[in-house]
N, C-alpha and C positions, 0 to 999 in steps of 0.2 A: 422597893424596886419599881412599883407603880409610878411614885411616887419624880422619881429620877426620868422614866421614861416620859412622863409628861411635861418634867419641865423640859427634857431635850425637845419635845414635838415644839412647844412653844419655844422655843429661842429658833428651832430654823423654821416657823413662820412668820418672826420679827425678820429674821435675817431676810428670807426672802420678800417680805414686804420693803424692807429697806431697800438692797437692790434693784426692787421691780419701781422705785419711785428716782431714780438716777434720771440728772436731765441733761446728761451726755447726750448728745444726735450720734445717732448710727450714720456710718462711712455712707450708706444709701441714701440717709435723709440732708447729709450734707453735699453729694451729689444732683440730689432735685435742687437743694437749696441753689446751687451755684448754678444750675439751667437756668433756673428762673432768673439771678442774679443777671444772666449772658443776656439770656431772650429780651428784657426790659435795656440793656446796653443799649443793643443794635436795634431795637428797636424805634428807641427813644432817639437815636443819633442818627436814624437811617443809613444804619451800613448797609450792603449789600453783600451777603456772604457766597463766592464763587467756590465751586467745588474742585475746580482746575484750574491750572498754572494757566497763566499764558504765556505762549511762546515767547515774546519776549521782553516778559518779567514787568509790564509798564499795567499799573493801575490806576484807578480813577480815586482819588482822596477818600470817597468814601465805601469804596472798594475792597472786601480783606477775601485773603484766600484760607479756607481750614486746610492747616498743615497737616494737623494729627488731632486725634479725635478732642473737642473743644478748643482749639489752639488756633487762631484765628492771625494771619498776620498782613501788615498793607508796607509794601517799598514805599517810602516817599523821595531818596536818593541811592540807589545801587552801590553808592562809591568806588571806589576804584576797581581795577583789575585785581588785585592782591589780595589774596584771601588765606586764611588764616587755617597754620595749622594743627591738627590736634595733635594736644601734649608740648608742641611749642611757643606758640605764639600768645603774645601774652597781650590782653585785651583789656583799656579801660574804657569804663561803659557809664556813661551819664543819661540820665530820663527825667521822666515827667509820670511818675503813677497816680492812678486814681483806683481808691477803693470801695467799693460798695457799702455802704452805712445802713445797716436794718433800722438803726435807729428814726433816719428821716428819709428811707427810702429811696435812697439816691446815692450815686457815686460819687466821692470827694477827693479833691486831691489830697496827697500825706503828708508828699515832700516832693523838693525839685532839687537837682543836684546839675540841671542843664538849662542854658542861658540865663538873661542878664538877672535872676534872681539866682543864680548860684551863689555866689555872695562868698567867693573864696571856699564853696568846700569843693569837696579831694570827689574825683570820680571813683566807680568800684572798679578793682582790678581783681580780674582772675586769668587764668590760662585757661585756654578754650580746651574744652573736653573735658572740666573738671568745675566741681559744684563748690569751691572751697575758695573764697577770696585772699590772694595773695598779700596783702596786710589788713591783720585783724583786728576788730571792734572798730569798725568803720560803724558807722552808725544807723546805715540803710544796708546792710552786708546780708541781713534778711529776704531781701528780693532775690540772691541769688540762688537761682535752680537752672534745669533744662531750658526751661522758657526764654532766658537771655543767654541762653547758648545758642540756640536753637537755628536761629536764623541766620548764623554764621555762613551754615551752608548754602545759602544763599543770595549775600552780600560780600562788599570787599571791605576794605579799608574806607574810613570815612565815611561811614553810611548812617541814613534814617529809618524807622521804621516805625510802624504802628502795630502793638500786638492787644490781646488779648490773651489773656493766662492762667487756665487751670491752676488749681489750688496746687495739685500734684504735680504742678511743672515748678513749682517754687519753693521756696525756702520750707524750716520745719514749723514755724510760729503761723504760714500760708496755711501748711496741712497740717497741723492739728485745729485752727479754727475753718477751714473749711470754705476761707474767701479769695476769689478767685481773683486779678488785678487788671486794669486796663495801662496799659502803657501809650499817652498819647505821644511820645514822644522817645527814643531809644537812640543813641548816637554811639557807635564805636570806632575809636580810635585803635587802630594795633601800634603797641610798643616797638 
């Protein structure tokens, strides 16, 4: 009986050894991670982060406004009057991302899916109000979360924008690694 109770002592101190050595980052350590990841952005770029809109919606290039908490965004074209509605209108959306690389400590671009290095591929298309691209295995269909909805409500048709995007505003491959995206570039067209 001894005999049995000791090796059970020993297997759940293997077990918790094993466990206690997991080099999964905890949800908190991956929220400093992506401050840090932010703080070295805008810092590096000279943005200037504004806490409030202005009246009327005209920023300075290097200008972003926090929309929600981490979420960073700059108008570069308002686009039109028509704006877009939720559960109807159906939106394709071409960018320019760049991702933070721990590797060389810097942010890199991934992929472009807008201007003259588009090179014939498809923008993403979703319906606004909904995190699910309307034709699937698009190949950058990943980016899509909140964060390229987001600014919906406050742009029209044909607009630019510059974001900055919480891991948690974006896709599931975003939030399980924990890397947040810059978008220098975001253009939506409504169908």
């Amino acid at each position: 009986m001894k005999k049995g109770f000791y090796f059970l002592l020993i297997m759940m101190g293997v077990a918790i050894a094993v466990a206690s050595c997991d080099d999964t980052r905890s949800y908190t350590d991956m929220l400093n991670a992506q401050r840090d990841m932010m703080d070295k952005l805008i810092a590096d770029s000279g943005f200037v982060i504004l806490s409030d809109f202005p009246a009327d919606s005209v920023l300075e290039p290097n200008e972003f406004v926090e929309i929600d908490d981490n979420f960073y965004m700059n108008i570069i074209d308002k686009g039109n009057s028509s704006r877009a509605v939720v559960g109807q209108t159906d939106i394709q959306c071409r960018f320019i991302p760049y991702i933070f690389s721990s590797d060389s400590d810097r942010w890199m671009q991934s992929y472009s899916n807008l201007g003259p290095n588009s090179n014939g591929t498809h923008p993403l298309e979703f319906k606004y109000g909904y995190t699910v691209p309307i034709y699937s295995y698009v190949p950058y269909e990943y980016f899509l979360g909140a964060g390229l909805s987001t600014p919906l409500t406050y742009v029209g048709d044909s607009s630019y924008v510059r974001l900055i995007v919480p891991f948690e505003m974006l896709g599931s491959d975003f939030q399980s690694s924990g890397t947040p995206v810059f978008f220098d570039r975001v253009r939506y067209i409504f169908k």
